[in-house]
N, C-alpha and C positions, 0 to 999 in steps of 0.2 A: 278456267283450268289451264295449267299449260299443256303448250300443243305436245311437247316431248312426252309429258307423263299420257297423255291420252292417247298417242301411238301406241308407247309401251302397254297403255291396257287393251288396245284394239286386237294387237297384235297377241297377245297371253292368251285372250277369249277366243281369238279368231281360232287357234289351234286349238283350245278345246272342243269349239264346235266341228273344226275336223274328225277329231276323236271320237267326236258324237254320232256324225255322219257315218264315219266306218264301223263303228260300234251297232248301230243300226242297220245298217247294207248286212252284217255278217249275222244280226240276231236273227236267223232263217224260222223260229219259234214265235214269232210276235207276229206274223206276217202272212198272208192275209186279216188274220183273227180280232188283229186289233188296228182298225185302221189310224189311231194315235201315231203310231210309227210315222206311217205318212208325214202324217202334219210333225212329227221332230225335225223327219227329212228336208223338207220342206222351209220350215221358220232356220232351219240351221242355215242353208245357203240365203235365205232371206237378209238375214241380220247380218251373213257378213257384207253381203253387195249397197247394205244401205248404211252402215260403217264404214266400211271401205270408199262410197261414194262421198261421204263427209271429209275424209282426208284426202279426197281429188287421187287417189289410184283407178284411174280410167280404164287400164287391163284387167284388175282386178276384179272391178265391177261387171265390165262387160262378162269374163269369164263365170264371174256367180251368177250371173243374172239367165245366162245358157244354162246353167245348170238349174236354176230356181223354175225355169218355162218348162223341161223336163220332168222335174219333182212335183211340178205343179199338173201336168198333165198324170203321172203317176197315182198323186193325190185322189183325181177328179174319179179314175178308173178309165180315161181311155185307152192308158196303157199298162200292158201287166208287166210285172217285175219279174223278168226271168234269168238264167244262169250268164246269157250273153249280155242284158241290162245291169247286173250286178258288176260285172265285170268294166265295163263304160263308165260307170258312175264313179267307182271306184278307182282307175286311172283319173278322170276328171278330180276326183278327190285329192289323188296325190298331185296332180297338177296346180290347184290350187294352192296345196302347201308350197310348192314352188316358187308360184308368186307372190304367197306370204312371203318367205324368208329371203328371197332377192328385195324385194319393198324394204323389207326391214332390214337389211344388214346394208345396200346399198338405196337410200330412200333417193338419191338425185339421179339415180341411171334410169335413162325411160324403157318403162316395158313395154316390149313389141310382140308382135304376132310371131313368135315360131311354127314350124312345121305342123313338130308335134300340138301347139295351141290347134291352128287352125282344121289340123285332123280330125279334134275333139271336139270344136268346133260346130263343124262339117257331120257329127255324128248328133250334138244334140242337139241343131237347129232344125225345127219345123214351122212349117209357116200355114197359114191359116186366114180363107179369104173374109173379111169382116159384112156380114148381109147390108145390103143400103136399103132395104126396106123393112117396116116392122116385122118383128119374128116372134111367131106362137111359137114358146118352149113348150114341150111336155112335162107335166110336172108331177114329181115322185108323188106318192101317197101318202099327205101328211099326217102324222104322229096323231096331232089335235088340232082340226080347222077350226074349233070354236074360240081358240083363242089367235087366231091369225089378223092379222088385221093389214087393209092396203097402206102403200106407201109409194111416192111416186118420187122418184131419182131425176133429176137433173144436173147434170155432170157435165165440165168444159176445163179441160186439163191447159196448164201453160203448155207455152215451145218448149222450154229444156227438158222434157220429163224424159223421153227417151237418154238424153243425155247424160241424165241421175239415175240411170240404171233401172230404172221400173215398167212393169209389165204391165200395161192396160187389161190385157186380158187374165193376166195374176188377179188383179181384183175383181173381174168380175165372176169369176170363178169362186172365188172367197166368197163374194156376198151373196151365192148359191148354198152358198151352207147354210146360212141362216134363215132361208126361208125357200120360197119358188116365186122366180123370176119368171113372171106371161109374158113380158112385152120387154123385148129391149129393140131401143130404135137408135140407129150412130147421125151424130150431126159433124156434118164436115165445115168446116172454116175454111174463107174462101183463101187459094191458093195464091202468092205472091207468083210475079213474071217469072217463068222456066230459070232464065238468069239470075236471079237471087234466091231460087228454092235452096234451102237447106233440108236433105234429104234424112238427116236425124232431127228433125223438129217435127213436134208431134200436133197436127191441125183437127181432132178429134176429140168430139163430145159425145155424151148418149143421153138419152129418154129412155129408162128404166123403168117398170113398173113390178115392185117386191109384192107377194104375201108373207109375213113374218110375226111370227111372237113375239120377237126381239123386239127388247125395246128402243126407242130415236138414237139415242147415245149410242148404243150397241152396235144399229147400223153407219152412222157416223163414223165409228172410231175404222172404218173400214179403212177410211182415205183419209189417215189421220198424216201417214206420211207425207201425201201432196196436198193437202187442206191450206197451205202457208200461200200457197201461190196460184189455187184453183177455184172453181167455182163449184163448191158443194149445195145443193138444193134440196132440201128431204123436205118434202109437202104428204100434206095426208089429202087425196084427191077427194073433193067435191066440200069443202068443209071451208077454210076461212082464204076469201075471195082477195082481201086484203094481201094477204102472203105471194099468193099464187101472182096479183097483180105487181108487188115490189120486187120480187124474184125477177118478171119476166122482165122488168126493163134490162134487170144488170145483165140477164143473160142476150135479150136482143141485142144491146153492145156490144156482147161476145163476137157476133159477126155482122155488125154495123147494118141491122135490119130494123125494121119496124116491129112493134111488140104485136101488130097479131099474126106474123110469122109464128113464133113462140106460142102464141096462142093456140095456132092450130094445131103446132105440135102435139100439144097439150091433146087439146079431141082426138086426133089421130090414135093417142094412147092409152086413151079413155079417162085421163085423171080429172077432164073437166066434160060439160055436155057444153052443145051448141048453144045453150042459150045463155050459160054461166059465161062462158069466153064472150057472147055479145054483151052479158054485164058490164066484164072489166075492162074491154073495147070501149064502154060508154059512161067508166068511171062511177057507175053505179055497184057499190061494193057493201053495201046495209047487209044484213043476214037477211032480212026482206025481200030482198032483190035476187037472192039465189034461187035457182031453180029447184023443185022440189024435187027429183028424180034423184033415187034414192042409187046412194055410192054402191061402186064395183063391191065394196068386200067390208063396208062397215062396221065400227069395231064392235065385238058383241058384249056387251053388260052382262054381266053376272046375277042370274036372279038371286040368290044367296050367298053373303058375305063368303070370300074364301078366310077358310079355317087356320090354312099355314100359309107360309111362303110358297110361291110356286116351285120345282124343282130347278138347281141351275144347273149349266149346260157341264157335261162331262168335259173335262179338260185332263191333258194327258201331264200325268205328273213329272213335274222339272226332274232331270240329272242330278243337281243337288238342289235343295232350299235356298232360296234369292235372301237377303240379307242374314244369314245365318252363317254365314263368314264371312273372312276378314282375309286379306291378303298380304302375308308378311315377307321379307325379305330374309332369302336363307341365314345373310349373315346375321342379323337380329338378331335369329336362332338362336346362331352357333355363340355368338357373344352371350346372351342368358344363359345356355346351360353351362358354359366354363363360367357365369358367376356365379351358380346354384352350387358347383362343385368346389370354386372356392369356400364359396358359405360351408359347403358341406364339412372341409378339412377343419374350418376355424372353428366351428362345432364343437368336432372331435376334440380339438384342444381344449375349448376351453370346459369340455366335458370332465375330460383328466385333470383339468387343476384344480376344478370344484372338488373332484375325489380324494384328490392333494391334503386339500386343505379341513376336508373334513365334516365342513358349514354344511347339515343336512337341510336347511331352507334355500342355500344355494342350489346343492345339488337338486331339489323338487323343482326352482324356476329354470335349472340347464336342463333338467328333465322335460318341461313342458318346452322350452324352446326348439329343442331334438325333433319331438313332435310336430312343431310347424313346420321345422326343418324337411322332416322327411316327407311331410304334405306340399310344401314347394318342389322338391326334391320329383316327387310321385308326376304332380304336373308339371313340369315342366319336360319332365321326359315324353310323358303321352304329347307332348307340342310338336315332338320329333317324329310321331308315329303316325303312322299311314296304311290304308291298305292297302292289302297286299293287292287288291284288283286294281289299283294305279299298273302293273308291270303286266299283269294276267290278261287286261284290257288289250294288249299287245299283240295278243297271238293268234283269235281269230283270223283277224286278214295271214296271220303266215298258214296257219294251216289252211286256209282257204287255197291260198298258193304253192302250199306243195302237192292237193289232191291235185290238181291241175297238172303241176310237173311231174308229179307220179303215176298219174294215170289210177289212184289210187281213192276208192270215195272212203272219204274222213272226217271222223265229227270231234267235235272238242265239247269236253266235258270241263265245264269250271267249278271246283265247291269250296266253300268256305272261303270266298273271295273278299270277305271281311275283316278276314286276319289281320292284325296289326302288325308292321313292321318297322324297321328304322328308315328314315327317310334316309339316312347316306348309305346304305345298301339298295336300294330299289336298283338305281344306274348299274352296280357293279354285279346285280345280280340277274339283271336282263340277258346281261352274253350265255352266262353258263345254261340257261333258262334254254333262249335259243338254239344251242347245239342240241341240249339233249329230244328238244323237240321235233328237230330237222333228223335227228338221226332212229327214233321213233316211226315217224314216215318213212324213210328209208329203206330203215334196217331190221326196224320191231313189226312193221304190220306186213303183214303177207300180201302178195297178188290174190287179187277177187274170187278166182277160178282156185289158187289153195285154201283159202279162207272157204270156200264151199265144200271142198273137198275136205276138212278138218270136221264138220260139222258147225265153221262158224257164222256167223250172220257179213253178207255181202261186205254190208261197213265196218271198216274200222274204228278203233276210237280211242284218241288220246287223252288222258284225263288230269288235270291240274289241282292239285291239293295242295293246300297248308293249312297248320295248326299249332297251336301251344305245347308244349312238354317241358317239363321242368327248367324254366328259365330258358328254353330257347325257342326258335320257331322252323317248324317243319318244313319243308314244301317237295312234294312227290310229283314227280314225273312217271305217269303210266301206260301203258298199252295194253291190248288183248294180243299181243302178235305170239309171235312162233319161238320170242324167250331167246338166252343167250346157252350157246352149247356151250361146254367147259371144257371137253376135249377139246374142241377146234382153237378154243384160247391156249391151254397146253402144248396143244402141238406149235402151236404161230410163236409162243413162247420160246420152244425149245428149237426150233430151227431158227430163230434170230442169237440163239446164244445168251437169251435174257435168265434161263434156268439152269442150275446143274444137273445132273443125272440125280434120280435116285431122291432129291427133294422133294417131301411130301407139304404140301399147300393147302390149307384151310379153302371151304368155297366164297368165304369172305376177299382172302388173300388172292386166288384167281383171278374174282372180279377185279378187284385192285391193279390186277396187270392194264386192264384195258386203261387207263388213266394217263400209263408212262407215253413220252411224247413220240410219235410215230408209232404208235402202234396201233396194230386196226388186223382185223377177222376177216374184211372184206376183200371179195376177191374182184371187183372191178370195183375202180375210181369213176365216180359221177358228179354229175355239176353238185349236189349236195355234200358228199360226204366220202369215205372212203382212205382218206391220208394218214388219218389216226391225230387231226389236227384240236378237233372240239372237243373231245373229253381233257385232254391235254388242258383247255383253256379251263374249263370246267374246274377240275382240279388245284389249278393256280388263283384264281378270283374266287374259289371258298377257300383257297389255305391263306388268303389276304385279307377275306371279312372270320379269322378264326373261325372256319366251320370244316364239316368234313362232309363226305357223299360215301354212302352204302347202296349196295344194290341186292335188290331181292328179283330171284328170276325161275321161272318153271318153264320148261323146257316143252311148247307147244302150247304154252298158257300165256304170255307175257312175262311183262321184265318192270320195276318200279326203282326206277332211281331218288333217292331221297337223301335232300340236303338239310342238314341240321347247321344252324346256324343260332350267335347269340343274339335274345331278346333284343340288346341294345349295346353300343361300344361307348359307352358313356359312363352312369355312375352304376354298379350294384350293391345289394347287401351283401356282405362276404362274414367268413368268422377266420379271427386271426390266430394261430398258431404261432408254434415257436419250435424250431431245429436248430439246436447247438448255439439258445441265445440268438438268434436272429429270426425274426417275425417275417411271416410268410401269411397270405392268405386262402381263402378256398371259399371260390362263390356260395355263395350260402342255399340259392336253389339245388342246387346238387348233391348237400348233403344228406344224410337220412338219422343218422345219429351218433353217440361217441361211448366207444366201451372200453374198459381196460385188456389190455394185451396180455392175455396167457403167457404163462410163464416159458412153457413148452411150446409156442409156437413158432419161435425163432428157428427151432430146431428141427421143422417140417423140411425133407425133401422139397416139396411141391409147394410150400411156401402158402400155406391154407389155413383159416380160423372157422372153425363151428359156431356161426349164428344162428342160433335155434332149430339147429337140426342142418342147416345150407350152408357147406362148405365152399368159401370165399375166396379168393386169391386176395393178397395181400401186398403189399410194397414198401420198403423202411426206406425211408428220405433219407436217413443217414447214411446207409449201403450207395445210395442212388449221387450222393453229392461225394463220394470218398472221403465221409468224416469218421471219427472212431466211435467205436461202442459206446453205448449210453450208460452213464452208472447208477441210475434213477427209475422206477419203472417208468414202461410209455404208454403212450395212448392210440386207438384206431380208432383214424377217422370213417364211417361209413359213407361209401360217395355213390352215385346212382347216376348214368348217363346211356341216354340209349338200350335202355331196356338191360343194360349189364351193370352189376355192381360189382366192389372191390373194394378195399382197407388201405388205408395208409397211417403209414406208421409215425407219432411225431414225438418229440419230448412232452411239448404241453400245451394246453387248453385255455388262450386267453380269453374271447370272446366274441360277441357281435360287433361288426365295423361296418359304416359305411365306406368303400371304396372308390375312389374317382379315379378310374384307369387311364393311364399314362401311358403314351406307347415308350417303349424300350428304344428305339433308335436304333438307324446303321448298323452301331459295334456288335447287336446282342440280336440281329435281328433272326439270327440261324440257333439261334440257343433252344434247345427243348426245354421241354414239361415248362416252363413259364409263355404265360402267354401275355401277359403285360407287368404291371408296377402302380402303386399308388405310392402316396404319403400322408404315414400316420397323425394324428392329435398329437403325439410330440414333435413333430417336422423329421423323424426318421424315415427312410424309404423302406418300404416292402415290397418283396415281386408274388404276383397271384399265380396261383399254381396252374396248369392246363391238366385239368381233370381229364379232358376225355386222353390223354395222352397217356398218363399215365393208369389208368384202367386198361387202355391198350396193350401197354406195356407188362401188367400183372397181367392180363388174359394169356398170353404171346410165353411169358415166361413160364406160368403152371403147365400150357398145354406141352413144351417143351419138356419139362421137368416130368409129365407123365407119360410122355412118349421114350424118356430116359428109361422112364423104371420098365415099362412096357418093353424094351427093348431087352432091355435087362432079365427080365423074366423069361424071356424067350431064350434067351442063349443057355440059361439055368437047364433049360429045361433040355436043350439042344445036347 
């Protein structure tokens, strides 16, 4: 493989297993309950220190490997995870992202001990004296001793192993899970002259003695990492003299002794008895010649066949499924879907020429090609889609850190973290995310002592949503806090000069003021918030992925800000109309249906049609572009956005289009009510209409037109 592409994937992974890590440290739900967490935590710094140690990053390693001896003790339970450990682990976290992205951006600069490194350092290093005589562990209560069986370890690690970044005591810690460990005894290699010691070379072996279920392999695959270069032993004690006697030589070489050194090990640890070690002392190794003294822990035979498999070990389920993806390159992507949307237009054409020409066998196979068309069309789109918890995944560690800076206990609620969204929004839609989150802790939840005095629960809590709605996707920002006043927005309004005397303001439009840039309610500026600078941002990064933000708020209850945004900036279905001869479209999710335009309802004050009893506000494209009267009746289109509908007025009713949105460019980029352009199956261009703009715009006008007559009535009456 090359070494380049195997950075680039070391490096991709290494930061998802950050995310994993912080993902986990923040999940305060999983934890104690399911000790699985652990072991994520755990294999997550594992795998990057023994990756990292393959592409010779020696800081890198050292640093995961502090942090793996800490997750490891965490693991085991001698130490408990509390608010001051979360917090350590989680700087060490981001420290490591550190050394990822210096490794990677500059791979020839050597990475050294910083301050900050050795602080963290200094926090997760423990040390721990290793026994030189054999040690009775105590051992847990097992599950099911009938199926345990002994097993006798003998282990002699090379010199580099410290140097590859690996924990001796990591593993044996490990191989306490799989069973209980009675005997571990350490064998020291003898020491080279004071002046040649290498104080990172590791001259340490053990005589292990396991009870375990687990099968040889199982145990095995412990030290499968050092296996290449060490001396693994798995012997079942008192059983074949032969093994016991080929093992001991290789390992009496281990430190250039005689094999009944080794032997007596062996007794010491019970795996052989005195008289078995004088056997293979005297090369007498027949099964004859074994001593009958029945083994430590023998395995037990089943008097009745088992019925099933025996149960396997709980394992905690991966972050995503291992071979069930695939890793593609954005631009790949972005190259298929502008072919899909080429494909799409040539479609279109040659759709209209089969219609041309008349050929009904034609038009049946443009007919079924349409079909495959729009099934490429369908997938290729969901290739670009994501969930939404790629961005959502982000924000635990911040609210973690602003209960901290706030002094404020805060919980985060995520739901529907499933949601699909566009993969070139995720990035753009993290900022606005951000603010409104930062400013939620701030500004939305109350201090402890009011939140008790309101009648509410100590904690706060911010709560993150998104969902589907008519071709677009939602995502709400919530709190329980103390809500947005509307006078104090008024007032802050009208002593900046932003309002005139005497204008009356919808509570939609109110809210709306908080958006303009510098403007802010807050009466002190804090390291969070206070400038009037993040709604500002908010507002500009949804009017550039075409969305918009409304806010719903009760005044002692909370405040819900919610961004509406398109499905996708790529192809939709639309239906194409026509104003004065020129083809225009209208996404097609937002329509609801098309009725003829009363004859009398041009001539509405208020500008309103009777739908079945629900009078509508209306909009005539021809009034709106300064074209003349129509001499032909027209048609309303019914549109639906945001829980508000509206009519729009057009000459005529061509039909369903696939549309591949084109941005407008520079010249047009301040242009209303369109919010992009495609081109038709004849190569003519069309601009797509901005529906929610235009609904705004009819809402804004009837409410005006009946505050005219309202007005109007009053002075009658005056």
């Amino acid at each position: 493989m090359d070494i380049n592409k195997a950075r680039a994937l070391f490096f991709e992974e290494a930061y998802e297993q950050c995310d994993n890590l912080e993902h986990a440290l923040l999940d305060r739900d999983t934890y104690p309950a399911n000790p699985d967490t652990y072991n994520l935590m755990f294999r997550t710094a594992h795998t990057i220190k023994g990756s990292a140690g393959m592409l010779g990053l020696a800081m890198l390693v050292r640093f995961a490997h502090a942090m793996e001896n800490m997750l490891e003790r965490l693991r085991s339970g001698e130490i408990a995870l509390d608010e001051h450990l979360i917090n350590l682990l989680l700087a060490c976290n981001d420290q490591l992202r550190d050394l990822l992205q210096g490794a990677e951006h500059n791979p020839e600069l050597q990475q050294t001990e910083t301050q900050q490194i050795l602080a963290l350092l200094s926090q997760l290093q423990g040390h721990q004296t290793l026994p030189s005589q054999p040690l009775i562990m105590p051992a847990p209560t097992p599950v099911n001793q009938t199926d345990r069986r002994a097993w006798h370890l003998s282990l002699r690690f090379y010199p580099a192993l410290y140097q590859d970044g690996f924990d001796l005591l990591a593993f044996i810690r490990y191989l306490g899970n799989l069973g209980e460990i009675h005997v571990i005894q350490p064998v020291w290699q003898e020491w080279p002259p004071l002046q040649l010691l290498d104080a990172t070379e590791c001259f340490l072996g053990y005589e292990i003695g396991l009870l375990s279920a687990e099968p040889a392999e199982r145990i095995r695959s412990t030290f499968d990492f050092v296996a290449h270069a060490s001396l693994i032993c798995l012997l079942s004690p008192h059983q074949d003299l032969a093994q016991f006697s080929e093992q001991g030589q290789k390992l009496a070489a281990w430190r250039n002794e005689p094999l009944a050194a080794q032997l007596q090990r062996w007794v010491q640890a019970g795996a052989l008895s005195e008289e078995e070690a004088a056997c293979i002392a005297r090369g007498e190794l027949t099964p004859n010649a074994a001593s009958a003294e029945p083994a430590l822990a023998p395995p037990i035979q089943s008097i009745q066949p088992p019925q099933e498999a025996p149960p396997q070990q709980t394992r905690p389920a991966p972050l995503r499924a291992e071979g069930h993806y695939i890793r593609i390159e954005a631009a790949k992507l972005d190259r298929l879907i502008n072919r899909v949307g080429e494909l799409v237009i040539a479609t279109s054409a040659t759709t209209l020429q089969a219609r041309m020409r008349g050929d009904a066998e034609l038009i049946e196979s443009v007919a079924i090609v349409n079909t495959l068309v729009e099934g490429i069309r369908d997938d290729a789109l969901t290739l670009r889609m994501v969930p939404i918890n790629e961005i959502f995944n982000r924000f635990p560690r911040l609210v973690h850190e602003l209960s901290q800076q706030t002094g404020k206990d805060i919980q985060l609620q995520i739901r529907n973290a499933d949601t699909d969204i566009d993969k070139s929004m995720v990035e753009k839609l993290t900022d606005p995310l951000m603010h409104l989150v930062r400013n939620a802790a701030d500004h939305g939840l109350e201090e402890q002592q009011a939140r008790l005095a309101a009648g509410k629960p100590a904690q706060g809590t911010i709560t993150l949503n998104a969902y589907h709605d008519a071709g677009a996707v939602v995502v709400e920002v919530s709190d329980d806090g103390r809500g947005i006043d509307r006078d104090k927005i008024l007032a802050k309004a009208h002593g900046q000069g932003l309002l005139p005397e005497g204008k009356v303001l919808s509570e939609q439009e109110i809210f709306q003021l908080l958006f303009l840039p510098g403007f802010s309610t807050a009466s002190d500026v804090s390291d969070l918030s206070g400038r009037g600078v993040g709604l500002d941002v908010v507002k500009r990064n949804l009017e550039f992925l075409r969305g918009e933000t409304t806010i719903d708020s009760r005044l002692g209850l909370g405040t819900t800000f919610r961004l509406r945004l398109p499905l996708t900036l790529a192809i939709i279905d639309g239906f194409r109309i026509e104003v004065d001869h020129a083809s225009l479209v209208i996404p097609l999710d937002m329509m609801v249906e098309c009725i003829d335009l009363p004859p009398d309802a041009l001539r509405t004050p208020a500008r309103q049609i009777n739908v079945r009893g629900e009078w509508l506000p209306f909009i005539v494209l021809r009034e709106l572009f300064a074209l003349p009267p129509a001499d032909e009746p027209e048609f309303v289109v019914m549109v639906d956005y945001a829980d508000h509908r509206a009519g729009i007025v057009v000459d005529r009713l061509i039909g369903e289009v696939q549309a591949v949105i084109k941005p407008l460019g520079e010249l047009f980029k301040s242009l209303r009510y369109v919010s992009g352009s495609t081109i038709l199956g004849n190569g003519q261009p069309a601009l797509i209409l901005d529906v929610p703009q235009l609904i705004q715009l009819a809402w804004r006008r009837e409410q005006h037109a009946l505050r005219q007559q309202a007005d109007a009535l009053y002075s009658l009456r005056d």
